[in-house]
C-alpha positions as a Markdown table, in Angstrom:
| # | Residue | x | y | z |
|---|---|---|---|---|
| 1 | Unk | 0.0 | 0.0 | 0.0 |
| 2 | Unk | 1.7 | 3.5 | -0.8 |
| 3 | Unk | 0.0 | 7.1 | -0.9 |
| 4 | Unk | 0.1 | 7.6 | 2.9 |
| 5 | Unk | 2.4 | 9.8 | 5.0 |
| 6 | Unk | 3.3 | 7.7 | 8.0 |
| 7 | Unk | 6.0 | 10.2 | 9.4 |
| 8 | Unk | 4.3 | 13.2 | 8.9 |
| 9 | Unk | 7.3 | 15.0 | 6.4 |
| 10 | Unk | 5.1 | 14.7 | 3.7 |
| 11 | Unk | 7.1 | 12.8 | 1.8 |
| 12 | Unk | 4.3 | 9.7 | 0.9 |
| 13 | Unk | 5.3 | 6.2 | 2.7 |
| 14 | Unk | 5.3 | 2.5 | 1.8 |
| 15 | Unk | 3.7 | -0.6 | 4.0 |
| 16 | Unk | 3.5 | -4.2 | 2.9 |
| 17 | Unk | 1.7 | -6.6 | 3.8 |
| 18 | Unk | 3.9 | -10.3 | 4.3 |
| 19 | Unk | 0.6 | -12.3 | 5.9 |
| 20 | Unk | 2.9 | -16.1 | 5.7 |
| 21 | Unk | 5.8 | -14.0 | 8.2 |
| 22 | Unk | 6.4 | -15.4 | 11.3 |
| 23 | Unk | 2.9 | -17.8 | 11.8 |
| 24 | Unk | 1.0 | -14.9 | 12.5 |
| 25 | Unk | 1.9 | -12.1 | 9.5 |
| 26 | Unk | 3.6 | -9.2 | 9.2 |
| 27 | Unk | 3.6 | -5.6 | 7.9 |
| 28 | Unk | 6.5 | -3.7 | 7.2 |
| 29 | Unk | 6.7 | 0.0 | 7.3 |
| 30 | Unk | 9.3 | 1.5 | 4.8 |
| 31 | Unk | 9.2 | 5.6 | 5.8 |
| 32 | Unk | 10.7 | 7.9 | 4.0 |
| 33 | Unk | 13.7 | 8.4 | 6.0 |
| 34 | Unk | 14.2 | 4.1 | 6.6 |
| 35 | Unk | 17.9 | 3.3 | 5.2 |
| 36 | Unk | 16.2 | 0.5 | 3.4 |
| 37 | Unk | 16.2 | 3.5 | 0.9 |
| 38 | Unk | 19.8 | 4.6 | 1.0 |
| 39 | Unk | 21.6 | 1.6 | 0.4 |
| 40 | Unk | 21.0 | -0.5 | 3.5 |
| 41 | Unk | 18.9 | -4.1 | 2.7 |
| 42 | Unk | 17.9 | -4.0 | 5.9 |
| 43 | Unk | 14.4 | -4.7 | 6.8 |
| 44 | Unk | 12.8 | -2.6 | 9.0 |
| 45 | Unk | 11.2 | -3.9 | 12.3 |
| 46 | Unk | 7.6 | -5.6 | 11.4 |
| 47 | Unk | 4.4 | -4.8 | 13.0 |
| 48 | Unk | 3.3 | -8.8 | 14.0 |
| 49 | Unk | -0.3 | -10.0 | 13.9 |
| 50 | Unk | -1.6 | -10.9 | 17.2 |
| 51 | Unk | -1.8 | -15.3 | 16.8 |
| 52 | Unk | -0.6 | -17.6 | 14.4 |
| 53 | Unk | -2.4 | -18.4 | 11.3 |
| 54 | Unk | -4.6 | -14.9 | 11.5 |
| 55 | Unk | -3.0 | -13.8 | 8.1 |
| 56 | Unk | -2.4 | -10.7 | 9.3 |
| 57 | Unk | -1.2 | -8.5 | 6.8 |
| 58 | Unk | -3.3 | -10.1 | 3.6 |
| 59 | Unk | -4.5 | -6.8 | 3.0 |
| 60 | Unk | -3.3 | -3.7 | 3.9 |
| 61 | Unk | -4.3 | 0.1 | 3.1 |
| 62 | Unk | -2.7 | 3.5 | 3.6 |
| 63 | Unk | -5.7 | 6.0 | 4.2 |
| 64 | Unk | -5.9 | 10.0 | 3.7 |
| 65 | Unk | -6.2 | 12.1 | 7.1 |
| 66 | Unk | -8.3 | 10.5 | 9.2 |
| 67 | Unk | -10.4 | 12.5 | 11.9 |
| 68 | Unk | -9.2 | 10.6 | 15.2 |
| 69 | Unk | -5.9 | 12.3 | 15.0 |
| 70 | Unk | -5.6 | 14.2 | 11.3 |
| 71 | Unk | -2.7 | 11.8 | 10.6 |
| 72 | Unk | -2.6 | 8.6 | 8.3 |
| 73 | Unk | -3.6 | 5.6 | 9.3 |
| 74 | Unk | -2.4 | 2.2 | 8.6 |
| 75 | Unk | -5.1 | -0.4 | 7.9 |
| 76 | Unk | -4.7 | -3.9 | 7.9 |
| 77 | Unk | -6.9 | -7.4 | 7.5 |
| 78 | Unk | -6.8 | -10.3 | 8.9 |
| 79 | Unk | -8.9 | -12.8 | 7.5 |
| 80 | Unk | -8.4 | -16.0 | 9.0 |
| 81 | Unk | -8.5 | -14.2 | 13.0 |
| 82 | Unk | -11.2 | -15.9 | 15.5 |
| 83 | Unk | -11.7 | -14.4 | 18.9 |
| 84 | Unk | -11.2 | -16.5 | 22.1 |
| 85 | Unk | -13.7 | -19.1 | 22.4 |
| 86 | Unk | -15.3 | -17.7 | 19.3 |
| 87 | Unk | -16.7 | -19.3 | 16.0 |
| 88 | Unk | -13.6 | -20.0 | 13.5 |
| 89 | Unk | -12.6 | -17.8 | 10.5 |
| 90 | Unk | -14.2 | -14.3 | 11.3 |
| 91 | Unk | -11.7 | -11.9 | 10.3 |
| 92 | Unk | -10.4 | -9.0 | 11.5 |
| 93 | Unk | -9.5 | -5.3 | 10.4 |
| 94 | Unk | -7.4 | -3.1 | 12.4 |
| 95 | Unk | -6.9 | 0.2 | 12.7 |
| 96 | Unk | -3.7 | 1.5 | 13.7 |
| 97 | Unk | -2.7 | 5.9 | 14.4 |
| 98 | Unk | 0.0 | 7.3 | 13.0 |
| 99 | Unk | 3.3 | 5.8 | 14.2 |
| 100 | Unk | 1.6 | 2.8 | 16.6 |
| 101 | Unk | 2.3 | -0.5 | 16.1 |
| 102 | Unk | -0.6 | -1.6 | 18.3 |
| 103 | Unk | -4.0 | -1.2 | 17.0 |
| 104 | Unk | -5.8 | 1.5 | 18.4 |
| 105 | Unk | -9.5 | -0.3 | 17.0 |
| 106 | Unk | -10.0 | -3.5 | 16.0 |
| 107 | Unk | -13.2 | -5.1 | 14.1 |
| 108 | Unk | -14.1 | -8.7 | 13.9 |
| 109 | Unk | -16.7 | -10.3 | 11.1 |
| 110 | Unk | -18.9 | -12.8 | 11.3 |
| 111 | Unk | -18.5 | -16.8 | 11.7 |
| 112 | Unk | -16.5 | -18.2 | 8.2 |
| 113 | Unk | -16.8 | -14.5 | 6.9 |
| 114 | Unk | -13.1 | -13.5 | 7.0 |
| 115 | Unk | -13.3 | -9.8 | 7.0 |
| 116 | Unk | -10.3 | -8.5 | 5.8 |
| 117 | Unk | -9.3 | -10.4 | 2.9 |
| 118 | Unk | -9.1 | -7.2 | 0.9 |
| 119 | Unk | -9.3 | -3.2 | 1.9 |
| 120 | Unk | -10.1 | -0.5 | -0.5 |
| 121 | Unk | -10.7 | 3.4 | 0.0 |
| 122 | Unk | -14.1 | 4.2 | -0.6 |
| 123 | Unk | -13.9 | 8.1 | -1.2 |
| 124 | Unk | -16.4 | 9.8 | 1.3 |
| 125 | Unk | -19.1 | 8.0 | 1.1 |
| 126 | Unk | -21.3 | 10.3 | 4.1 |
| 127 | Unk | -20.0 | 13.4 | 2.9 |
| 128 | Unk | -18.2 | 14.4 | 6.7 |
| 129 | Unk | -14.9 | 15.2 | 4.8 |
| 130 | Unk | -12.7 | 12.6 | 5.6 |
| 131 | Unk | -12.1 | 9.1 | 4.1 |
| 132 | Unk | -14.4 | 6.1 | 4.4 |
| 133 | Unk | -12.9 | 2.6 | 3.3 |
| 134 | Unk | -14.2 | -0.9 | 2.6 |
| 135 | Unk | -13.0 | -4.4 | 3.8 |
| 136 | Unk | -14.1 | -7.7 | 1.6 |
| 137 | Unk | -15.6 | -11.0 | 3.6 |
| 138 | Unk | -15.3 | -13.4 | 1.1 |
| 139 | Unk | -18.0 | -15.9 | 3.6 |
| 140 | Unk | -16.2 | -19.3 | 2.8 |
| 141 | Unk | -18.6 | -21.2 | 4.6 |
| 142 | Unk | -17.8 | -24.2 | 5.0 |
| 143 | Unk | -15.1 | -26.6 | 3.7 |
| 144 | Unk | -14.7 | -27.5 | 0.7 |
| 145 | Unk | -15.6 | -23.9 | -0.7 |
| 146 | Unk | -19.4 | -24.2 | -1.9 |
| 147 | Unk | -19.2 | -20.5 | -2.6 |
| 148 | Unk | -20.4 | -18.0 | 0.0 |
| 149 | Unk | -21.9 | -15.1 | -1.1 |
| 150 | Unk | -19.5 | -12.9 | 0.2 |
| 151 | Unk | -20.1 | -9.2 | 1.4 |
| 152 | Unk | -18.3 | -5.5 | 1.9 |
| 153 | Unk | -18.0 | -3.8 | 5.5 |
| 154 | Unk | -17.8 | 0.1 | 5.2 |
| 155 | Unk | -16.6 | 1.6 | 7.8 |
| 156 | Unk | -16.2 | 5.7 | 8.1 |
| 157 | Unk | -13.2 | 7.9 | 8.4 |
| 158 | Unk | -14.5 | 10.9 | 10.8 |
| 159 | Unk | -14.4 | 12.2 | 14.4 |
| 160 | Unk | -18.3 | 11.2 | 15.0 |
| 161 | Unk | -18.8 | 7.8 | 15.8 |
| 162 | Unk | -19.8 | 4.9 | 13.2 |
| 163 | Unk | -22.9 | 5.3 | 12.0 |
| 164 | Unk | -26.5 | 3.5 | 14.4 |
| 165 | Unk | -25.6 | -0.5 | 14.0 |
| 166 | Unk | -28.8 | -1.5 | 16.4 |
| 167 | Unk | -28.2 | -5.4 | 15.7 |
| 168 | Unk | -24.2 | -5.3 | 16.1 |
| 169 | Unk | -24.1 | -7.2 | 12.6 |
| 170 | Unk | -21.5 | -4.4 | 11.3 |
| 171 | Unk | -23.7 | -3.2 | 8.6 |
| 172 | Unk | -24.7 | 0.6 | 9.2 |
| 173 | Unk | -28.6 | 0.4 | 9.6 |
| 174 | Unk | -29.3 | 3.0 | 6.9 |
| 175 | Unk | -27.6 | 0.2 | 4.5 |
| 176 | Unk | -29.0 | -2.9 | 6.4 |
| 177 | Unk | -31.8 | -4.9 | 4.8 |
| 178 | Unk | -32.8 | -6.0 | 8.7 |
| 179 | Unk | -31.9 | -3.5 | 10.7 |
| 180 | Unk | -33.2 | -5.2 | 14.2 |
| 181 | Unk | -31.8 | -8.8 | 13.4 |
| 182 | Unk | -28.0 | -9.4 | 12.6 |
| 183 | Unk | -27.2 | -10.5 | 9.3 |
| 184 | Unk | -24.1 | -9.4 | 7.8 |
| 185 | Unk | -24.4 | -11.1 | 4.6 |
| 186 | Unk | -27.6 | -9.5 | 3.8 |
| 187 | Unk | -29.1 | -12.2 | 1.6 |
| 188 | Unk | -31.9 | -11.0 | 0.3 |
| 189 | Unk | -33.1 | -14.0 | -1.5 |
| 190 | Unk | -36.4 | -12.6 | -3.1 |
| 191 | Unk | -34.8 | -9.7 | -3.8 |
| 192 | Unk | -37.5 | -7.7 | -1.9 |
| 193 | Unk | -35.5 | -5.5 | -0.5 |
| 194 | Unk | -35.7 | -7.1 | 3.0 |
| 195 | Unk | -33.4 | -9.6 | 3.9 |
| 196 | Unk | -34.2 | -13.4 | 4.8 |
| 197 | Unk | -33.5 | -13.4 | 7.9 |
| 198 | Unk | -36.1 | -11.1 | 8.5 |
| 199 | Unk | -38.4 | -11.5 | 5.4 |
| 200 | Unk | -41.7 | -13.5 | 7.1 |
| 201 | Unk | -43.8 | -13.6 | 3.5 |
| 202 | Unk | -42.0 | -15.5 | 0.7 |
| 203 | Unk | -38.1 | -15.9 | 1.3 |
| 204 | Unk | -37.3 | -18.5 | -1.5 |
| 205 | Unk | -39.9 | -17.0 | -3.9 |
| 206 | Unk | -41.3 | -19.8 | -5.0 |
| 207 | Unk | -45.0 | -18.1 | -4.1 |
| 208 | Unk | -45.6 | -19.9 | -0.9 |
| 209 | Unk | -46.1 | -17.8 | 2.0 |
| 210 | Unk | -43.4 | -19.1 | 4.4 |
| 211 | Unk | -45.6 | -19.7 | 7.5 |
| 212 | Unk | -47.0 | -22.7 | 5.0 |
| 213 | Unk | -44.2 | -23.2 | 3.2 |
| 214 | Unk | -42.2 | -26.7 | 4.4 |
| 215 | Unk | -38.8 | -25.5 | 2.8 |
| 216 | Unk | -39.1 | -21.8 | 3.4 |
| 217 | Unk | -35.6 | -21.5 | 2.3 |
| 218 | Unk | -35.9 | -23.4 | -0.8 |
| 219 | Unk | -37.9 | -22.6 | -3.8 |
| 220 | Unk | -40.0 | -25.8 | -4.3 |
């Protein structure tokens, strides 16, 4: 990822991403002023994901001025990370401030998600002034890869906080198709603008209502 100014000399920064390093993954930062540059094949110390096998570092993004400190920000995903205890392969994005090598804010996906597999800017998408981004969940289900529908996260660059999120599922409720019930891929599978999980006519669409449907899921 390049485009950002780590240091703050305004001279525009390199990070890559190395998410195989050292069982957990690795970033390297290569500043301006890092002899790396000069001469010197030196690599300069990596910022480490947090357990083996999260990946960290198989996306990573530069991003403009961001609010929380007017400085850039290093984002990085982690797409095979699980919480303690948790359900396997959620992902994770983390945010780190200028200059930190911990991260400051840290977001996980959902079960077999794997938020983070790729990060992209997304301009301003609520028109506060300041950068919004996107992280990929590619939603590999389940073993051996039937194809999960996969979904975006967008998450925003300014001082206010993220936008409402009233079922936690990390989509912003003005963008959620079931605003009170989580559902971060939000299949829609009717494509009536409401989501399944929360859809109580005709899910599958096969016509049958789905309180007398007996595969509600499942046009038949």
């Amino acid at each position: 990822a390049a485009g950002g100014d780590l240091d703050g000399d305004m001279i525009p920064d390199l990070a890559v991403g190395a998410y195989a390093d050292n069982t957990t993954g690795a970033v390297y930062e290569y500043l301006s002023t890092t002899a790396y540059w000069t001469g010197s094949q030196a690599l300069p110390a990596p910022i480490l994901g947090a357990a083996a096998g999260d990946q960290f570092g198989v996306s990573v993004l530069l991003s403009q001025p961001m609010a929380y400190d007017d400085h850039t920000a290093l984002l990085v995903g982690s797409n095979r990370a699980e919480q303690a205890g948790s359900a396997v392969d959620e992902g994770r994005v983390d945010y780190f401030l200028s200059g930190q090598t911990t991260a400051g804010v840290s977001r996980y996906g959902a079960a077999n998600s794997m938020l983070g597999y790729s990060l992209s800017s997304a301009g301003d998408v609520n028109g506060d002034g300041f950068e919004d981004f996107v992280a990929g969940a590619p939603a590999i289900a389940v073993s051996p890869y039937p194809g999960g529908r996969g979904s975006i996260q967008l998450f925003y660059g300014g001082a206010t906080a993220q936008q409402p999120d009233g079922d936690g599922d990390f989509v912003a409720d003005m963008f959620d198709n079931c605003p009170a019930t989580p559902n971060t891929d939000q299949l829609d599978t009717d494509g009536d603008g409401l989501g399944d999980v929360c859809d109580s006519d005709d899910r599958d669409g096969d016509g049958v209502t789905d309180a007398a449907d007996n595969c509600p899921d499942l046009a038949n």
